[in-house]
C-alpha distance (Angstrom), angle and dihedral (degrees) to the residues before:
residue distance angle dihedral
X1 . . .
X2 3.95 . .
X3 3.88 121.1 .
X4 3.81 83.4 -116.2
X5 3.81 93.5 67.3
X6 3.67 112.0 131.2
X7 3.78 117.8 -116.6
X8 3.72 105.6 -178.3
X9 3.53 126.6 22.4
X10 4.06 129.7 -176.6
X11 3.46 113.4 -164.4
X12 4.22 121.0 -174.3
X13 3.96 85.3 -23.7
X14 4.09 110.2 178.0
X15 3.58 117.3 175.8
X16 4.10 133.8 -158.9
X17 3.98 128.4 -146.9
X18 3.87 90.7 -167.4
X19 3.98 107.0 -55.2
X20 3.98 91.1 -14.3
X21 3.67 119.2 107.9
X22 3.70 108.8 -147.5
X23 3.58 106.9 152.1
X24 3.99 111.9 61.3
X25 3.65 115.3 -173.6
X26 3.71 103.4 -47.3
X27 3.91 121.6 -173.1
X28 3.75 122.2 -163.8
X29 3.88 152.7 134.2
X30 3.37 147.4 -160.1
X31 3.98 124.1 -144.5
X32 3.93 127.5 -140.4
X33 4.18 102.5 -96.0
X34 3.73 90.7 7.7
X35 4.04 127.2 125.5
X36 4.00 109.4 -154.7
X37 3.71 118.7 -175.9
X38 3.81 118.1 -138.7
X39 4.28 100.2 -150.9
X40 3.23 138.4 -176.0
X41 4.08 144.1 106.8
X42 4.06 120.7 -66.7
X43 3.80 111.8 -73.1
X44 4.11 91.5 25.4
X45 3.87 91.2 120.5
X46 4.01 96.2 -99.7
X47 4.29 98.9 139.5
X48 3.91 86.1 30.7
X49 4.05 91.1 59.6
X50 4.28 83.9 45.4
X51 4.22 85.3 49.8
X52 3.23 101.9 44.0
X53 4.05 92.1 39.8
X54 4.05 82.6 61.2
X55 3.55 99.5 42.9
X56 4.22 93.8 -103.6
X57 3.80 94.3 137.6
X58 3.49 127.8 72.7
X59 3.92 101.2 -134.6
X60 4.21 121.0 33.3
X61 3.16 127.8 139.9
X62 3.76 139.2 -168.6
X63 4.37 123.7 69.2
X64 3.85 114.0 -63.6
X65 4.01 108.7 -177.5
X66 3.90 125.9 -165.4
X67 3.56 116.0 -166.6
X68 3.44 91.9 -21.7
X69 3.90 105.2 -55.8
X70 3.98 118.1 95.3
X71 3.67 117.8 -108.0
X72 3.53 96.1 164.5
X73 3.75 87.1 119.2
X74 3.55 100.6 34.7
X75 4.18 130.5 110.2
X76 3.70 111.2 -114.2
X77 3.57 92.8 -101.2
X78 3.51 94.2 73.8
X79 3.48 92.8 46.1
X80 4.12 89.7 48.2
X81 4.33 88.4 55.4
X82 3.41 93.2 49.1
X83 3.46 91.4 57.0
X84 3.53 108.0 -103.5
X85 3.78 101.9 134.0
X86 4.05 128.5 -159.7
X87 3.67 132.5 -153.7
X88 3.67 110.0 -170.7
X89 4.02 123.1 -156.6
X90 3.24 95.3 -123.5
X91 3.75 98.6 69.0
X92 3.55 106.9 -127.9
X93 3.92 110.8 -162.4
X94 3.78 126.2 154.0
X95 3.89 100.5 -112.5
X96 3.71 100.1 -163.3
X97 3.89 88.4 50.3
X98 3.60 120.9 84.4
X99 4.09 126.4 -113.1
X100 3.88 84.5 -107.0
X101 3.50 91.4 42.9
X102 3.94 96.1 52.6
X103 3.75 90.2 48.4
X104 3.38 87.7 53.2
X105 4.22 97.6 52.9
X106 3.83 92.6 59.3
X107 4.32 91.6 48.0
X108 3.90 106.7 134.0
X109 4.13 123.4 173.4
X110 3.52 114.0 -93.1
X111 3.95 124.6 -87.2
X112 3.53 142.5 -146.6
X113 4.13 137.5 -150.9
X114 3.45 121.1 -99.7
X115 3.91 91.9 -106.2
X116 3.68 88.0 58.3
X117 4.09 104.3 -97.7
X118 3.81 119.8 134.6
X119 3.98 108.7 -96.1
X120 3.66 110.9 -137.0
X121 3.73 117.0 -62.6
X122 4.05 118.2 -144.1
X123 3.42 130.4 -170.7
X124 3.74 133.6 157.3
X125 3.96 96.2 -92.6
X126 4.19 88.5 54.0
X127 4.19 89.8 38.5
X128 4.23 92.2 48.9
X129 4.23 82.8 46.5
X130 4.15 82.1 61.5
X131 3.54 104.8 30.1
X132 4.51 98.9 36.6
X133 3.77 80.6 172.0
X134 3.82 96.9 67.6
X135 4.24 85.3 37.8
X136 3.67 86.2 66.0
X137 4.02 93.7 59.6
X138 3.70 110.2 33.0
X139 4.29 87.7 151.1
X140 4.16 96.0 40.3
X141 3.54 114.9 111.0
X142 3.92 116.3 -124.7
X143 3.47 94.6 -124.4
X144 3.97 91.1 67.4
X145 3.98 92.7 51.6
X146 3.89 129.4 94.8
X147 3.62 122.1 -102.3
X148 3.38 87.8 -101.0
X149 3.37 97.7 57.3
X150 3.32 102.7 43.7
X151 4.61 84.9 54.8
X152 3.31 79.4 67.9
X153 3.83 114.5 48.6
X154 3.92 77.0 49.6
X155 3.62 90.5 59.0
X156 3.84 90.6 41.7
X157 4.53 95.6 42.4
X158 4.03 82.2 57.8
X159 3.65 88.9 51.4
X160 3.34 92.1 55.8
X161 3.69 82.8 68.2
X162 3.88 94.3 64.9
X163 3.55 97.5 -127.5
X164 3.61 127.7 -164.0
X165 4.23 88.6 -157.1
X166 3.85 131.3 21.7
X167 3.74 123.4 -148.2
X168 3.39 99.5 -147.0
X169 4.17 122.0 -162.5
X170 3.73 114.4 -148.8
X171 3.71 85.2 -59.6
X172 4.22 89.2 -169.6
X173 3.61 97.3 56.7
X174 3.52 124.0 130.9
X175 4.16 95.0 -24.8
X176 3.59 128.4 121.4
X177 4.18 116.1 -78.7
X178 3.87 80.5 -116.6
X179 3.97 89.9 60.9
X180 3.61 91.5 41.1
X181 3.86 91.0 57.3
X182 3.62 90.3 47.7
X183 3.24 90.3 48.1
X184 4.00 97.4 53.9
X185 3.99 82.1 49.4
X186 3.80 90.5 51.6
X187 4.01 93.4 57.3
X188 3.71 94.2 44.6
X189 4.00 90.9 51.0
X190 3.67 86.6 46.0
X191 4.23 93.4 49.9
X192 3.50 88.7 43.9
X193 3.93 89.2 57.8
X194 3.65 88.6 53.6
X195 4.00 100.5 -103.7
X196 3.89 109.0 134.4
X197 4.02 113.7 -136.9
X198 4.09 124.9 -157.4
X199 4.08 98.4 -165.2
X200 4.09 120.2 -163.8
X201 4.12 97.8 -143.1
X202 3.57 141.3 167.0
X203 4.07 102.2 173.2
X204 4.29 98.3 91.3
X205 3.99 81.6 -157.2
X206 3.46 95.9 56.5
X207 3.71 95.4 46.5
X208 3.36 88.6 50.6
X209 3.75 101.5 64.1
X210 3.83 96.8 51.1
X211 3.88 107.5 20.2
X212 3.77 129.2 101.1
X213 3.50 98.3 174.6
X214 3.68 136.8 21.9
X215 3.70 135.1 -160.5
X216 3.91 115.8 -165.8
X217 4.04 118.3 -141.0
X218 3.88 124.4 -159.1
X219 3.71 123.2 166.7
X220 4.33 87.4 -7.9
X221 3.51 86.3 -58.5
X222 3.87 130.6 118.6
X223 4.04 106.7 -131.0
X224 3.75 101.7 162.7
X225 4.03 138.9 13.4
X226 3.35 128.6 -174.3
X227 3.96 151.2 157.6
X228 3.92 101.8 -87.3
X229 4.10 89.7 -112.8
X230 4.00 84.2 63.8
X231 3.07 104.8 49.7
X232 3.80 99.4 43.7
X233 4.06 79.8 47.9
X234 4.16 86.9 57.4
X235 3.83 118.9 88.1
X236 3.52 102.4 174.2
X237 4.13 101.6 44.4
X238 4.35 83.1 43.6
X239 3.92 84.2 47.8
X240 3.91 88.3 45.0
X241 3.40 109.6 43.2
X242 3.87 106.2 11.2
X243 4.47 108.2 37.3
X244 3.70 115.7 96.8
């Protein structure tokens, strides 16, 4: 297989909180190695595409593809031991567990590519090497770390799970510039090692340091998509879609 094979694919996805459409026919994918952005203002639908691409809310509809099979009706789970990994904006670490012991919750066997090669391989040696923050308190609990911190033993517990692609929830929101830039270096160590990332994101500056491509969101619909040059390049879509 190329390194342009497509590893998730949404297809006419709509999506319900209760009786309230928010998702209207939304078409997207994410390449092997690739880091798309997912843009767009606050209440545009960017963590309800990630949700309903994983199978988090309780009425989509549409075709949603992972590696080729269709999970578009499947429970997260499934979606999680295939590899498809999630990291949700509200940081959700166990706080009574150790950083250790977090790491250890989200372990899955390792994987390989569909042509054979070894997918990426993490353990907590390789995940303290990228986040030296988290090195420095293997026995803390995460309930006694900063917000910050606690982004990114999310980032690094669904790591443990060796996944191919990370769903990852406006991962520079509200955390210290220091984060953020450790952050940005995060994703680009993680594309380098071949793991593909689809990134909900408001901050322009942000998205541009990691993002190939972007897809623009306004009112849970897509209205513009782009290589990352292009869009950073385009006034009027960044002051229609993107400007406070």
């Amino acid at each position: 297989m190329s390194s342009h094979e497509v590893l998730l694919e949404a297809k006419a996805l709509c999506a319900w909180y209760g009786a309230a459409q928010i998702l209207y026919d939304v078409d997207l994918d994410v390449r092997r190695g690739e880091v798309v952005a997912l843009m767009g203002r606050n209440g545009a639908g960017k963590s309800t595409t990630l949700k309903a691409l994983i199978g988090m809310l309780g009425k989509r509809r549409g075709a949603v593809r992972f590696l080729g099979n269709d999970i578009s009706r499947s429970e997260p789970h499934h979606a999680a031991r295939m590899g498809l990994g999630f990291v949700p904006e509200d940081r959700r670490v166990f706080t009574d567990l150790s950083v250790m012991e977090n790491l250890e919750v989200g372990k899955q066997p390792a994987r390989r590519w569909a042509d054979g090669t070894d997918a990426p391989l993490w353990t907590p040696e390789r995940l303290f090497k990228l986040f030296p923050n988290l090195g420095e308190m293997p026995n803390r609990p995460g309930g006694r770390m900063s917000g910050g911190e606690q982004q990114m033993l999310t980032v690094a517990r669904t790591l443990m799970g060796n996944p191919y692609l990370v769903l990852l929830d406006e991962p520079s929101e509200g955390v210290a510039p220091v984060i953020v830039e450790q952050m940005a270096n995060m994703i680009l160590e993680l594309k380098a090692q071949g793991v593909s990332i689809l990134l909900s994101e408001q901050n322009m500056h942000f998205a541009e340091l990691v993002s190939d491509r972007a897809y623009v969101l306004e009112k849970g619909q897509i209205r513009y998509q782009a290589s990352m040059a292009e869009l950073a390049a385009n006034d009027e879509v960044r002051r229609a879609y993107l400007s406070v």
